[in-house]
KEKE-3310 file (N, C-alpha, C; in steps of 0.2 Angstrom, whole numbers, plus 5000, padded with zeros to 4 digits):
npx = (4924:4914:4912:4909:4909:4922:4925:4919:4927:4939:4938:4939:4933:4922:4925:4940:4945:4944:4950:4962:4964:4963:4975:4985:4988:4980:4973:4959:4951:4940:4923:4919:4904:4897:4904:4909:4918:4927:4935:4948:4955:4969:4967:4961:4970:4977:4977:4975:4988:4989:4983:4990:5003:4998:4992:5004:5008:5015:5020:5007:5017:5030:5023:5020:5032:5036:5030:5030:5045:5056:5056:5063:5054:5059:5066:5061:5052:5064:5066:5053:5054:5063:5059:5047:5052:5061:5048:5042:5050:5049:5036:5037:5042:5037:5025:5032:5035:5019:5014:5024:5016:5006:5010:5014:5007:4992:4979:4971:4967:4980:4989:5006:5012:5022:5038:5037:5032:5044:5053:5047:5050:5063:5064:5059:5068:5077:5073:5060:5043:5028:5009:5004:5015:5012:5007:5014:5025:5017:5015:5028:5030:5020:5026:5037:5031:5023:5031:5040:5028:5023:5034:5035:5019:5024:5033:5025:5016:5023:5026:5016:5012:5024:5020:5005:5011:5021:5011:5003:5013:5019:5008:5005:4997:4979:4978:4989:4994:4985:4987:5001:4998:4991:4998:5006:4995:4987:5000:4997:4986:4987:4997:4992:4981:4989:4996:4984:4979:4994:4994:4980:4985:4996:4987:4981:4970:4962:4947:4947:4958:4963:4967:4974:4975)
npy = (5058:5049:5039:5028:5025:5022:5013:5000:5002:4999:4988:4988:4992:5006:5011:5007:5015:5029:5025:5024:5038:5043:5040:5049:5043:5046:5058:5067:5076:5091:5095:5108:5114:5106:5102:5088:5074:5072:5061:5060:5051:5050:5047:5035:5027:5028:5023:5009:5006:5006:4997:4983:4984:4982:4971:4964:4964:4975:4988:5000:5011:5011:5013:5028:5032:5028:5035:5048:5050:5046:5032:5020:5010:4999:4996:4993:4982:4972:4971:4965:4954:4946:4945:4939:4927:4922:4920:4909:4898:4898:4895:4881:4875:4873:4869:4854:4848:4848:4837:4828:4827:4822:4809:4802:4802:4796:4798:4810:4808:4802:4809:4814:4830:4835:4833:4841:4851:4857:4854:4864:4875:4874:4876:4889:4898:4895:4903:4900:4903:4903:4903:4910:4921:4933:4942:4944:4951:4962:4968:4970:4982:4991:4996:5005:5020:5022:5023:5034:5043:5043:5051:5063:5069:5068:5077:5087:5090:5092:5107:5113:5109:5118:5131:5133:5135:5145:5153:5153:5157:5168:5177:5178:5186:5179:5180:5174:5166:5155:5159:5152:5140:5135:5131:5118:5109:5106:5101:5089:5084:5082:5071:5062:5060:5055:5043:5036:5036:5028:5016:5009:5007:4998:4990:4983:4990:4992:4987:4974:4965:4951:4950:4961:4974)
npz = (4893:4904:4918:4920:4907:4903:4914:4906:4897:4902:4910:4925:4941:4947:4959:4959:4950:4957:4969:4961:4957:4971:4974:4967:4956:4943:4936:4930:4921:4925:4921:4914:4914:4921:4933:4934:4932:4917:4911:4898:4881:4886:4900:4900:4891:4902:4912:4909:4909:4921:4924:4919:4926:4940:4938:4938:4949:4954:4967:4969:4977:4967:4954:4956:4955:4943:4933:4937:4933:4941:4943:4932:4919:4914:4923:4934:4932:4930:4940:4946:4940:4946:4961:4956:4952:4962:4971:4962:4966:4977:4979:4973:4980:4990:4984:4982:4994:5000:4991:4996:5008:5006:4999:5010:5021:5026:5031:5044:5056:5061:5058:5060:5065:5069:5063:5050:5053:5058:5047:5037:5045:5041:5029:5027:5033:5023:5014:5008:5007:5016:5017:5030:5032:5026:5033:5043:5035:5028:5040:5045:5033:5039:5052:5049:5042:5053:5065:5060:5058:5072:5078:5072:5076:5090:5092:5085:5095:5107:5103:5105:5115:5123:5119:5125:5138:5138:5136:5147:5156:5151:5148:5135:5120:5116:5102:5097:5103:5096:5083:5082:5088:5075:5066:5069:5074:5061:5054:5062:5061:5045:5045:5053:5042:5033:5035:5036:5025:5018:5026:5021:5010:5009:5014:5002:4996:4984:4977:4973:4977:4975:4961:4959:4953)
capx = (4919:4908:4918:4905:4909:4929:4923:4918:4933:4946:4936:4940:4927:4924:4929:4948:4946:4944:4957:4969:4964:4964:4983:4990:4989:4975:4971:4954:4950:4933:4921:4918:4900:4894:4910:4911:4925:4926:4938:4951:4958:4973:4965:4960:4976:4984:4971:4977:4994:4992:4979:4994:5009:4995:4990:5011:5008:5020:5018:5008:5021:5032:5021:5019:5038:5038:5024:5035:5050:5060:5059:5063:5048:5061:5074:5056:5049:5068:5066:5049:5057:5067:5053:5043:5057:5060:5041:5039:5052:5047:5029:5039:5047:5028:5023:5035:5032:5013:5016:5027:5012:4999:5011:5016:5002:4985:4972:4971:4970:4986:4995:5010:5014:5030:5042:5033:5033:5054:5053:5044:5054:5071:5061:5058:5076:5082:5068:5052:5037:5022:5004:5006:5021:5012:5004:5021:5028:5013:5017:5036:5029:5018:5032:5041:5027:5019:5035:5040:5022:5021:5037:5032:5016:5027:5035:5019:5012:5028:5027:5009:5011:5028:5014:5002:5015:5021:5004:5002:5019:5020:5003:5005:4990:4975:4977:4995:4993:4980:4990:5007:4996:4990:5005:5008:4988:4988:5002:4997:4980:4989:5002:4986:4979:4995:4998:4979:4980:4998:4989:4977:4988:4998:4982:4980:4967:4958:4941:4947:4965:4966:4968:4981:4974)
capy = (5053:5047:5035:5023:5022:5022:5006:4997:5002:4999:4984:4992:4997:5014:5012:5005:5020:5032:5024:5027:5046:5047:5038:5051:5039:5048:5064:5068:5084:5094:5097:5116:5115:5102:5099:5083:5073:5071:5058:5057:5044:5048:5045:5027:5022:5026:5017:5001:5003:5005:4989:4979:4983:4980:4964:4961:4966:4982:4990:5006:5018:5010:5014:5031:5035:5027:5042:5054:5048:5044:5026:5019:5007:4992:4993:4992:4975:4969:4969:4963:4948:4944:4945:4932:4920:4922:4918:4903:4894:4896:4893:4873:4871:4872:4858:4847:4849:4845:4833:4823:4824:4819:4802:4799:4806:4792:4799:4816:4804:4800:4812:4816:4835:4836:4834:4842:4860:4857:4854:4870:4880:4875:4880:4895:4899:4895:4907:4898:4909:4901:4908:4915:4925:4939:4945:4947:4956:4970:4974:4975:4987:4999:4999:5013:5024:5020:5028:5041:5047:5045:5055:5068:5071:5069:5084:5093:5090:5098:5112:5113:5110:5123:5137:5133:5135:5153:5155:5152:5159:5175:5179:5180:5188:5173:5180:5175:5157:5154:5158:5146:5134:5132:5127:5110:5106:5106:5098:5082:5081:5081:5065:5056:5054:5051:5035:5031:5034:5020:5009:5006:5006:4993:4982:4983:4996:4990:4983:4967:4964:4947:4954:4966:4982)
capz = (4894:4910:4924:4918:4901:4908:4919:4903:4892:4904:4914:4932:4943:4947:4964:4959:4946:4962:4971:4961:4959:4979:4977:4962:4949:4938:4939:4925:4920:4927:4917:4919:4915:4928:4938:4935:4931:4912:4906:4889:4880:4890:4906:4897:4892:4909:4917:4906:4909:4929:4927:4916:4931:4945:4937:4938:4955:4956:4973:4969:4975:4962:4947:4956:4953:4936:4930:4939:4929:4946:4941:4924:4920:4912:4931:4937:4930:4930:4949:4950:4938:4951:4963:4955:4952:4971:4974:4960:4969:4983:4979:4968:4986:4996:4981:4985:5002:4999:4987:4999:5012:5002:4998:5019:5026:5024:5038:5049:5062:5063:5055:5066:5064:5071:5058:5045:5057:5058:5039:5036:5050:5038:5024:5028:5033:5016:5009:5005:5010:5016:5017:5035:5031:5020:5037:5044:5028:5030:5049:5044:5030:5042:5055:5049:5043:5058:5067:5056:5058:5077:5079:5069:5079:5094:5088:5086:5102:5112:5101:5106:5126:5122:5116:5129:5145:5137:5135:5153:5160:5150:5147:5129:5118:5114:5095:5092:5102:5090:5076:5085:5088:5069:5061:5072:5072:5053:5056:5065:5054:5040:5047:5052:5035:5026:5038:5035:5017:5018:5030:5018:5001:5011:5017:4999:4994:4979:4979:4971:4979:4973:4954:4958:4947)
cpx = (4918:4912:4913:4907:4920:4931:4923:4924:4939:4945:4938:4934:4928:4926:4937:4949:4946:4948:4961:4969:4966:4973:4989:4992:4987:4973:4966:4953:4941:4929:4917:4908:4895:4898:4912:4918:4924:4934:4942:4953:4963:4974:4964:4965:4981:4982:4973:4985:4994:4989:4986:5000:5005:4995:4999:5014:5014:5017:5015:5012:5027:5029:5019:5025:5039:5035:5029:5042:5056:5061:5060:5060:5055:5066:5067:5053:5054:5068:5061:5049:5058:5061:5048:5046:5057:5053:5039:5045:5051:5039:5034:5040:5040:5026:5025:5034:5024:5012:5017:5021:5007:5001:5011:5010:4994:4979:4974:4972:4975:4991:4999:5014:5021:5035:5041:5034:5042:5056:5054:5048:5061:5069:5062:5066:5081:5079:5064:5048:5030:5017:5002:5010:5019:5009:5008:5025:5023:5013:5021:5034:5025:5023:5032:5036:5024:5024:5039:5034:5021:5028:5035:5026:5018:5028:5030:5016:5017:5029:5021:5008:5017:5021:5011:5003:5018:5016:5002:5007:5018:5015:5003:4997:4986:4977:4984:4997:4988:4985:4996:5003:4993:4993:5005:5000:4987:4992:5002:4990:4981:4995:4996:4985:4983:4996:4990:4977:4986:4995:4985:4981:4993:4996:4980:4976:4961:4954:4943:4957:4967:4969:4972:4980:4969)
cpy = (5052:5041:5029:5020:5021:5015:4999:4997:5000:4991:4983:4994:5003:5015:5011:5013:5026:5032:5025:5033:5048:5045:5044:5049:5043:5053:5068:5076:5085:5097:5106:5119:5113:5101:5092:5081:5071:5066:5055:5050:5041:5045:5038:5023:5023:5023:5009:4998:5002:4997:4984:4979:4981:4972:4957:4960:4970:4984:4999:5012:5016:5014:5024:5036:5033:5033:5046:5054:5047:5037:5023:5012:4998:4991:4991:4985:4970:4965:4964:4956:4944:4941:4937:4928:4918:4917:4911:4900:4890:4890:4884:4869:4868:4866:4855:4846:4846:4838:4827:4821:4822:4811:4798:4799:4801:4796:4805:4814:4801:4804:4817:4823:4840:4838:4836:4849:4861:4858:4863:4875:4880:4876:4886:4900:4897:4898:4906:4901:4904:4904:4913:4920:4932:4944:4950:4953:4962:4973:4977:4984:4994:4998:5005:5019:5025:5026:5034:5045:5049:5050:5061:5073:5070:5077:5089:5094:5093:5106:5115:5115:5116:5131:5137:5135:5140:5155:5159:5156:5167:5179:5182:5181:5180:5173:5175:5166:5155:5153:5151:5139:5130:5126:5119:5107:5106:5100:5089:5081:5077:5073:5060:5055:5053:5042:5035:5029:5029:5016:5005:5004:4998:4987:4980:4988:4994:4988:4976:4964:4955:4946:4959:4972:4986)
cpz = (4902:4913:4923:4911:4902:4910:4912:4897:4894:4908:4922:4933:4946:4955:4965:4956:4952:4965:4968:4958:4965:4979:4971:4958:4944:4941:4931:4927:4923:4922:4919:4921:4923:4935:4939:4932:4924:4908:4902:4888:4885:4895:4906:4897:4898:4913:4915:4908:4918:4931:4925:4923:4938:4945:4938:4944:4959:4961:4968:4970:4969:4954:4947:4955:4946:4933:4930:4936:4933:4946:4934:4924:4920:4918:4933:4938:4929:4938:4949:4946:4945:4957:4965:4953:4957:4972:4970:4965:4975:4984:4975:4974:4991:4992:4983:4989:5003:4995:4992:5006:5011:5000:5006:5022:5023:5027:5043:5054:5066:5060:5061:5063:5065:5068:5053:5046:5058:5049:5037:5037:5043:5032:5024:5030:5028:5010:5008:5011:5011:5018:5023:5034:5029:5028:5040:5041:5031:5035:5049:5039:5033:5046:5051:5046:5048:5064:5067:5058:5067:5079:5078:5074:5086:5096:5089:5092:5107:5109:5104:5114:5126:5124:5122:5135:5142:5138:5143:5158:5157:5147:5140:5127:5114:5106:5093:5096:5097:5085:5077:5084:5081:5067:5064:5070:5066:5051:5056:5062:5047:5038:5047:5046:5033:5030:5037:5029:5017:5021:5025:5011:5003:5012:5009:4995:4991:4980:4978:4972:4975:4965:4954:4954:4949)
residu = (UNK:UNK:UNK:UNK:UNK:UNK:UNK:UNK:UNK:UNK:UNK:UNK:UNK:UNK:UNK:UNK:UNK:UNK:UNK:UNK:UNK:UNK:UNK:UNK:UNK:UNK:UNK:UNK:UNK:UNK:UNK:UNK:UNK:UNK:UNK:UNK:UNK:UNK:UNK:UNK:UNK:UNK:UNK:UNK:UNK:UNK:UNK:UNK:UNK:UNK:UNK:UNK:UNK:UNK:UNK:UNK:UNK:UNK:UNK:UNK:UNK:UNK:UNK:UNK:UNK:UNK:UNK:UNK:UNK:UNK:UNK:UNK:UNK:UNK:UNK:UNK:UNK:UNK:UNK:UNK:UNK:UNK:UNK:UNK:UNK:UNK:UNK:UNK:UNK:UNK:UNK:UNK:UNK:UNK:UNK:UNK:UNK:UNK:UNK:UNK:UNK:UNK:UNK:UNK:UNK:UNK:UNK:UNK:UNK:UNK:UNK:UNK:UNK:UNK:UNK:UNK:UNK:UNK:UNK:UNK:UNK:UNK:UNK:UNK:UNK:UNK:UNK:UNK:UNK:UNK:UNK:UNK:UNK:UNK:UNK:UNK:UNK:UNK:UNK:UNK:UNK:UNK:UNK:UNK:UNK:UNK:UNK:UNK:UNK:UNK:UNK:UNK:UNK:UNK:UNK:UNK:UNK:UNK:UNK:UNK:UNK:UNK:UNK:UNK:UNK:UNK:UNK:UNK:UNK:UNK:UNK:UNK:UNK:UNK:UNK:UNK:UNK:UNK:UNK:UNK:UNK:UNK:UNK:UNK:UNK:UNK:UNK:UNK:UNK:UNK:UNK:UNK:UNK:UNK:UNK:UNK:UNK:UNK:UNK:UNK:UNK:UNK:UNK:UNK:UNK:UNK:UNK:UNK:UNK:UNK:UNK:UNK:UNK)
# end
């Protein structure tokens, strides 16, 4: 079937449906006459089940070990239990919190903000997450792609200027830097997009991130 009739059966648009072909979630067959992409049921019900763990908001590379049989789905949703126990409570502890400023607190004009930002601080340091916090979380999460990836092209690039300064010292033949210098340039192409592909899987990805699927 047509990524149109897919959109309608699955209620994902075709650009979630695309992402998560570019992330190795779904992989449709080609149709040999036109080349398009053609499809099956199977394709449908995998598309339901990655919208049902998105919408439980599994991390993509999660549900992309479950596929792979590297995670087993029920430790998967035992964690992400946990998870959202963690997060209602926290989210019980921000009501009362709001709660209690909505009874103290009459006028913006005098709302004194002092002990409210001490409150909050010792909140926070007993767990509870408030809505600046997720910004932070995302930076922690590229950090180490981030550094892994620039090592890597570190790496490449001494191999690179190595090559260059043989090059240059022993008058090696232009055919055989060329070939040297492949491998690493490939390489560090290949680093780039994988951190530009996590970057975005981390900012989210999906057209409608607030839906989770």
């Amino acid at each position: 079937m047509k990524i149109n009739e897919v959109e309608q059966q699955v209620d994902i648009t075709k650009k979630n449906i695309r992402f998560y072909e570019q992330q190795g979630l779904l992989s449709p067959k080609r149709n040999m006459e036109n080349g398009y992409r053609d499809y099956s049921e199977e394709d449908v019900t995998e598309l339901k089940k990655i919208k049902i763990l998105r919408k439980l908001s599994l991390p993509i590379e999660e549900i992309r070990r479950i596929q792979k049989g590297d995670l087993i789905l029920a430790d998967a949703l035992q964690r992400q239990v946990i998870l959202l126990e963690r997060e209602k409570a926290s989210l019980e502890e921000t009501t009362r919190l709001c709660r209690l400023l909505s009874e103290e607190v009459c006028q913006y004009a005098v709302f004194s903000p002092d002990q409210y930002l001490e409150r909050m601080v010792e909140m926070e340091q007993e767990g509870t997450k408030f809505l600046n916090v997720g910004r932070h979380d995302i930076m922690q999460k590229k950090l180490a792609p981030m550094i892994f990836g620039g090592l890597i092209i570190l790496m490449m690039l001494g191999i690179i200027v190595s090559v260059i300064c043989l090059y240059l010292m022993a008058s090696m033949p232009l055919l055989a830097v060329g070939l040297f210098l492949l491998a690493p340039v490939i390489m560090i192409i290949a680093v780039a997009a994988a951190l530009v592909q996590r970057m975005k899987e981390i900012e989210g990805g999906e057209e409608d991130v607030a839906r989770k699927y």
